[in-house]
VEXLO-606566 format. One record per residue (C-alpha): x, y negated, z. Coordinates in pm, whole numbers, plus 50000, padded with zeros to 5 digits. Layout:
# VEXLO-606566
XYZ...
END
This chain:
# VEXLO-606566
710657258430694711567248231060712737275131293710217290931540711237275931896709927280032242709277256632517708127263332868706337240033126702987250833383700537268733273697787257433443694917264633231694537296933066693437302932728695617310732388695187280832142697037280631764696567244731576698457218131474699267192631752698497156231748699437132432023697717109032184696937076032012699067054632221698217018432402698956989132276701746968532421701156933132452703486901932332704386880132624705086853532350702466826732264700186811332461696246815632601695146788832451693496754832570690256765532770691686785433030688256793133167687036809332854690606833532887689526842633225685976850533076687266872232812688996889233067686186894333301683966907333004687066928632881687066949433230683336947233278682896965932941685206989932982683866996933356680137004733139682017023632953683807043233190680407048533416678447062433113680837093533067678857122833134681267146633414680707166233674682447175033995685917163334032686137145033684682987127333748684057118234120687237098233982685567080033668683437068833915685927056534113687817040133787684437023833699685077004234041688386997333975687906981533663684676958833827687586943734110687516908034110691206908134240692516924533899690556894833713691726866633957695336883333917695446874333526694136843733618697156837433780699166846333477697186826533252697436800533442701186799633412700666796333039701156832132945698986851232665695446866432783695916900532668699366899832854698246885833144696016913233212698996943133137700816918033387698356924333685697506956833592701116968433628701806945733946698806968934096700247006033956703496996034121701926992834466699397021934399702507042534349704067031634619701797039934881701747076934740699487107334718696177101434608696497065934574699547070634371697507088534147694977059834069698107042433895696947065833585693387054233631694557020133597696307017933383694237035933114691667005633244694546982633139695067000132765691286999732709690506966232802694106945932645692476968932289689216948632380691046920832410692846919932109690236936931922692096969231795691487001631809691377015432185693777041632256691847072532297691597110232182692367114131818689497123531547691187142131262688177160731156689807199431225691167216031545694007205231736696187206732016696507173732158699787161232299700527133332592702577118432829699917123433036695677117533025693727097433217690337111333402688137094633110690487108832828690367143832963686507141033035686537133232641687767164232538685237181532613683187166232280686767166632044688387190331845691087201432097691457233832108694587230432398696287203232588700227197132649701487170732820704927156932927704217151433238701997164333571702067200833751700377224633901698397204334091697937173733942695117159633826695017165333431695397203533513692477204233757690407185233487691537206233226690957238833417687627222833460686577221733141688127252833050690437244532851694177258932756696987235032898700397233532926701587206933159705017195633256706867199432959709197178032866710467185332568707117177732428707847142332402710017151032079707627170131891705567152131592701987147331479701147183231231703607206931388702007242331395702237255431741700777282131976699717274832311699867296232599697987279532901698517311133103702257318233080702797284333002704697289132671704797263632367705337279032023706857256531778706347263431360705247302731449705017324331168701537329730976701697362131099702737348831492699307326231393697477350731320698007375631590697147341631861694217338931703693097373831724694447374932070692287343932185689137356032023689557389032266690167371432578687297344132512684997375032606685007381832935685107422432989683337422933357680547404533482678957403133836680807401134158684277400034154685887434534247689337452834203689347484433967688547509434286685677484934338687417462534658685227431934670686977402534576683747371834621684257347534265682927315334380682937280134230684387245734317681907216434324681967179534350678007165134275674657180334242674797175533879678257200933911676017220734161673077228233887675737235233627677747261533871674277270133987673907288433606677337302633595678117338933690679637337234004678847346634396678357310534555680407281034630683487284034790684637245234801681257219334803683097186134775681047161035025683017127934859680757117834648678417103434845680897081335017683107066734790682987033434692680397023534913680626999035195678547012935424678087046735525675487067635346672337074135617671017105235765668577106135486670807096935171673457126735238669807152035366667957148234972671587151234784672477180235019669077194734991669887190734586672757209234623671507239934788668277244534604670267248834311671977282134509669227295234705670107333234774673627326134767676467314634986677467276734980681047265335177680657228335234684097211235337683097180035549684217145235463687787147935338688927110035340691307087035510693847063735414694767080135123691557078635021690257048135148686587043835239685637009035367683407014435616686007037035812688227004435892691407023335900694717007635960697237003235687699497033635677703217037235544702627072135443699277077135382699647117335288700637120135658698407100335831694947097535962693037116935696690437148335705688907156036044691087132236201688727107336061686327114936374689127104636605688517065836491685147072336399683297101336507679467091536380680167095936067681157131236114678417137636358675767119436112676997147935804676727175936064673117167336114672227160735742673297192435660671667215735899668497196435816669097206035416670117241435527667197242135718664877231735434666077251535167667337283235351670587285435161673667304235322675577270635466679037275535610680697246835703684537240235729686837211735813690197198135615693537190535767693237211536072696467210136245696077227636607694157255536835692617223036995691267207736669689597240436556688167246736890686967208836928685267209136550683507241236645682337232436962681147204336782679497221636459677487245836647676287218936880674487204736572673277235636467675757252036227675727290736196679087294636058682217272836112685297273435953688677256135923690807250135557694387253035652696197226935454699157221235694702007244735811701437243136160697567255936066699017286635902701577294736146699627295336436696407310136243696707338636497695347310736755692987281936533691097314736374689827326436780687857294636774686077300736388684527321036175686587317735868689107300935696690027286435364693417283235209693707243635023696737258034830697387224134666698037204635008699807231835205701817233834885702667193334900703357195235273704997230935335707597220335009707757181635131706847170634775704857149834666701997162934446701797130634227705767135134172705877145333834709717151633930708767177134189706417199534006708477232134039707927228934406704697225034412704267264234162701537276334359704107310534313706477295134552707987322834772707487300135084703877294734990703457329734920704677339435261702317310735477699167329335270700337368235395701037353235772697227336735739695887371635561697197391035880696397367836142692217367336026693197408435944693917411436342691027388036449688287399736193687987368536010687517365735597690287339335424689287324535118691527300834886690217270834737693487255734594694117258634229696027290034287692797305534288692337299033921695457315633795694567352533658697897365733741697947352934051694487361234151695437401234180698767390834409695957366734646693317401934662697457417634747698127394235046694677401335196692297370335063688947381335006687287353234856688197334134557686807298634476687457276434153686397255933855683327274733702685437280833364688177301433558685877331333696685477354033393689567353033319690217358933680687427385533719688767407333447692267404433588691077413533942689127444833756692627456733584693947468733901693297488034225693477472134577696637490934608698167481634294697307448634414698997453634775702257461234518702107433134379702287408234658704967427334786706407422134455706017385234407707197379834848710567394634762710737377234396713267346734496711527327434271708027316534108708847322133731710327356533829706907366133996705217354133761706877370633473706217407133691702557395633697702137395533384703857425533264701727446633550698427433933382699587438333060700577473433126697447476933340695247462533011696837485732751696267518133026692727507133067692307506732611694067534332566
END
């Protein structure tokens, strides 16, 4: 029998899972030898029908919210004439179909990844678009999640949007990949779904098809070839914490009110949130309805799915974050230059600066839907960088009606001087993954640079305290919206710092309701102290969990 080892990477998902793992079936990799044959046309054809079925394909995968934002977007990418006119090219140069299309595919990830951030991260999207279409192509078996007819813990490099999406109708009962962090996109999708992941881990990559293991998507741990007893006691363990002990709103164990809200990205995400236990929306994702588009969706298009939105949480308290685009996420009809760093550039509400309709045209959509359904609106803008912005986007917000304006403070400057933008609003929401990115100058599609991107960075910790005491002095609530907010242990340290709203992927509240319900608001306040003076994340993190543990047995005893 093997000897029990353990490997560590980002927990980013939390959840206990014991299976055997199975990894990912992987693409196919095409010969450059041979040649497309005589009717070059026909090649090209194939081609075209190759991406054109896997775009169907990738447009009828039922998601919601984030996941269903970027399938949407892959749908698009695989319907580009440019990716079918670039094979062209390489057929024409005598060089195998199936190849020709890996060819362009790859010529295209190269300058996605180049250009960074978000962009960087449609490489993934592309080239799962590549994989599925060359297995089209060649008529094998597309690479995909496996069937083995039991549960399983699946195992990756990394997963595409439309690979995690399909775990939600597998037999995983965890996910561990190679690659990715804290922030990346495979742990917001798996978080999503609610499902226990491990990402980042590295020594993954030499572990086989059947080995037993135990998966720990809160502490982040990988159990190799565990004992039956080890098994057993996982098992048990994950039964207990797949019923949630608290229900209602969120509150500390001397009943501080902590709000539990959820992240949305569609109206279908809104009518599934809508059924959830939780106290509102904290994050309403506005994207939807502009990307790929070349035009700009009317007054009347955003007013009915707005109106959808908010029907769906009448009596409760929706946060909508404007248009978050730019030129890292490119929208056509903004006609933005070319950027050499994107992450940095004209993005959020500097948007209006180039084109200020647009944000003008939301503004009055949604006061007309808040108007019709009578749902609590609040309305905030991203990438807020000065006193001047936050005054300007109020002045602006309450000219078109809006009750209550807020700002998300993404960028260092916005948290520094929080003790100035927060005189101009009402509230303010922490975007823990971006302030991460910029405050640590890494990257968050840098699968290199995930340690600095730990949402238990000291540095990170320190911005959120400085924001919690500037809105303290002025009166204001802070909320995060980041995927920090998701974390159980970290939740308690966030209620610690001051934050009094939490908002995340519906399948997060009930873990990080019963953490918040472990401890008092002053065990809480000991805590963040804690986890400031910790030097580093895995050290806070490891006192995090030992306080709720202790907390958890006091509480059963």
């Amino acid at each position: 029998m093997s000897a029990s080892t353990t490997m560590t990477g980002y927990g980013v998902s939390p959840g206990l899972a014991s299976a055997p793992l199975i990894r990912m079936t992987p693409p196919v990799i095409t010969d450059p030898c041979g040649s497309p044959g005589d009717d070059l046309e026909h090649e090209v054809q194939r081609v075209r029908q190759a991406l054109a079925q896997v775009a169907e394909q990738l447009a009828a995968i039922e998601a919601s919210g984030t996941t269903g934002a970027i399938l949407e977007a892959g749908a698009a990418m695989a319907g580009d004439p440019a990716l079918v006119q670039a094979a062209a090219d390489h057929i024409g140069q005598g060089l195998p179909t199936a190849h020709s299309l890996s060819l362009a595919a790859d010529g295209y990830c190269s300058q996605l990844e180049s250009l960074g951030g978000y962009m960087a991260e449609r490489a993934t999207d592309l080239r799962d678009i590549r994989n599925r279409a060359v297995a089209l192509l060649l008529g094998v078996p597309m690479p995909g999640i496996p069937r083995p007819g039991h549960p399983f813990i699946l195992a990756a490099e990394d997963l595409s949007p439309a690979d995690t999406a399909g775990l939600a109708d597998s037999e995983a009962v965890g996910l561990l990949t190679e690659r990715g962090g804290p922030t990346s996109h495979t742990a917001i999708l798996a978080r999503s779904l609610g499902l226990p992941a491990v990402v980042g881990c590295c020594e993954a990559a030499a572990l086989s098809d059947g080995t037993p293991v135990i998966l720990d998507g809160e502490a982040g741990t990988v159990e190799t070839h565990p004992s039956s007893e080890r098994r057993q006691q996982a098992l048990e363990r994950a039964r207990s914490r797949q019923q949630p002990r608290t229900h209602g709103p969120g509150r500390t164990a001397d009943q501080h009110a902590i709000a539990l809200l959820a992240n949305i990205g569609t109206p279908r995400d809104a009518s599934r949130a809508a059924r959830a236990d939780n106290e509102g929306v904290g994050l309403f994702r506005t994207e939807f309805l502009f990307l790929d588009r070349r035009e700009a969706p009317t007054v009347d298009e955003q007013i009915h799915a707005y109106t959808q939105v908010f029907t769906a949480f009448t009596g409760r308290a929706v946060i909508v974050r404007t248009l978050d685009a730019g030129s890292d996420k490119p929208l056509p009809f903004l006609r933005l230059p070319a950027e050499a760093n994107p992450a940095l550039g004209v993005r959020g509400l500097r948007t209006s600066t180039i084109d200020p309709g647009i944000l003008e045209t939301q503004l009055k959509a949604l006061v007309a839907a808040q108007q019709k359904t009578g749902v609590q609106m609040k309305v905030m803008a991203p990438m807020v960088s000065t006193a001047q912005e936050a005054a300007q986007f109020a002045d602006l917000a309450r000219g078109h009606g809006v009750q209550t304006v807020g700002i998300m403070i993404e960028v260092p400057s916005a948290a520094l001087l929080a003790h100035e933008l927060l005189r101009y609003v009402d509230f303010a929401s922490i975007g823990t993954n971006d302030l991460a990115q910029y405050t640590l100058a890494a990257d968050r599609t840098a699968h290199t640079l995930a340690h600095l991107l730990d949402p238990w960075q000291p540095a990170l910790l320190t911005l959120i305290s400085q924001v919690c005491s500037a809105a303290r002095a002025l009166g204001r609530p802070v909320g995060v919206c980041g995927e920090a907010a998701a974390d159980p242990r970290l939740a308690p340290v966030l209620a610690g710092l001051g934050v009094s709203s939490l908002s995340m992927a519906t399948p997060a509240v009930a873990a990080v309701r019963d953490a918040l319900a472990r401890l008092t608001l002053r065990e809480c306040k000991e805590l963040a102290a804690s986890a400031l003076c910790a030097g580093e994340p895995r050290t806070a993190r490891r006192m995090s969990g030992t306080f709720l543990g202790a907390a958890s047995e006091r509480q059963e005893a």
